[in-house]
N, C-alpha and C positions, 0 to 999 in steps of 0.2 A: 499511449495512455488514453483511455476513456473521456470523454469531452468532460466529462465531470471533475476532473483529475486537481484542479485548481482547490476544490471546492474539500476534495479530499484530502490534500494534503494540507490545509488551510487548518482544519480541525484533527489529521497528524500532530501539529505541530500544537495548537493549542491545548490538546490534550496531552503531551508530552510536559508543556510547564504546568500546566494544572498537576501531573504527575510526577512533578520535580526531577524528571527524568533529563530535562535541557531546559535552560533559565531560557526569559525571556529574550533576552539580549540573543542568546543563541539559536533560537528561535525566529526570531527579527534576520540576523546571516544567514540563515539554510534558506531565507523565502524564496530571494531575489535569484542564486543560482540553482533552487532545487527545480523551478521552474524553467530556467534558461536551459537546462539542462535538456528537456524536450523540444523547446524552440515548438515547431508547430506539428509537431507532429503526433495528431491526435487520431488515434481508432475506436473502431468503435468494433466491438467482437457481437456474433452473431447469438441473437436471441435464444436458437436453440441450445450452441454451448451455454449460454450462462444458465440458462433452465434445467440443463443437465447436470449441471457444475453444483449448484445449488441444491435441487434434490439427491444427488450421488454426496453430499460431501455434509451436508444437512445445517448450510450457511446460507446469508440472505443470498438474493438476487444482488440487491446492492454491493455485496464484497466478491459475489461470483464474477462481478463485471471483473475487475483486478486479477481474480487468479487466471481466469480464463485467459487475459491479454500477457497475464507473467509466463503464462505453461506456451500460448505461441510463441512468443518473443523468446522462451528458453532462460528463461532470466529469473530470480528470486523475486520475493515482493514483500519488501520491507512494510510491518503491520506495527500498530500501538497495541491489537485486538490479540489477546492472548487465546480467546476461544478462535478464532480464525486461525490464529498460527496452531494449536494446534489441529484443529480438522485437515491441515496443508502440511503438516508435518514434510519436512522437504520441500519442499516452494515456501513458504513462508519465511522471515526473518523477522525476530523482536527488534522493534527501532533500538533497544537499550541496547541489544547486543550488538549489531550494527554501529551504533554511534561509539562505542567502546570496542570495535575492531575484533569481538570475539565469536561472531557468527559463524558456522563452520560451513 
């Protein structure tokens, strides 16, 4: 994850009860091991992919950092941002569908 990762999933999550998508209480549970879940291990992906990420995909720099670090890692990257997921169609997962097990 991007050093920033804390920071991001922080407001994941607050925008998800703002969006009645997960109450607060369930929001308050995911903090503590969505975080432990990393432990320390944080990266930082190279400038160029995210600039390239970002103009090829016509998303911030800010969310390029996440896909970039999803597409190395090979892994999906669970979003609130519906205009993100879809620019990432395939890398991308909606937290709703996620949190309801129906992401394919």
């Amino acid at each position: 994850m991007p050093s920033l990762r804390r920071s991001e999933f922080l407001n994941v999550l607050a925008l998800s009860v703002r969006g009645r998508v997960v109450t607060y209480q369930e929001a308050l549970t995911a903090w503590k091991p969505g975080i432990a879940i990393f432990g320390h291990q944080e990266l930082e992906p190279d400038g160029e992919d995210i600039l390239a990420v970002a103009i090829r995909l016509g998303i911030s720099a800010y969310d390029a950092h996440f896909v970039v670090l999803a597409e190395q890692l090979g892994c999906s990257l669970v979003t609130g941002d519906r205009k993100l997921a879809n620019a990432c169609e395939g890398r991308c997962i909606l937290i709703e569908d996620f949190s309801r097990g129906t992401a394919q």
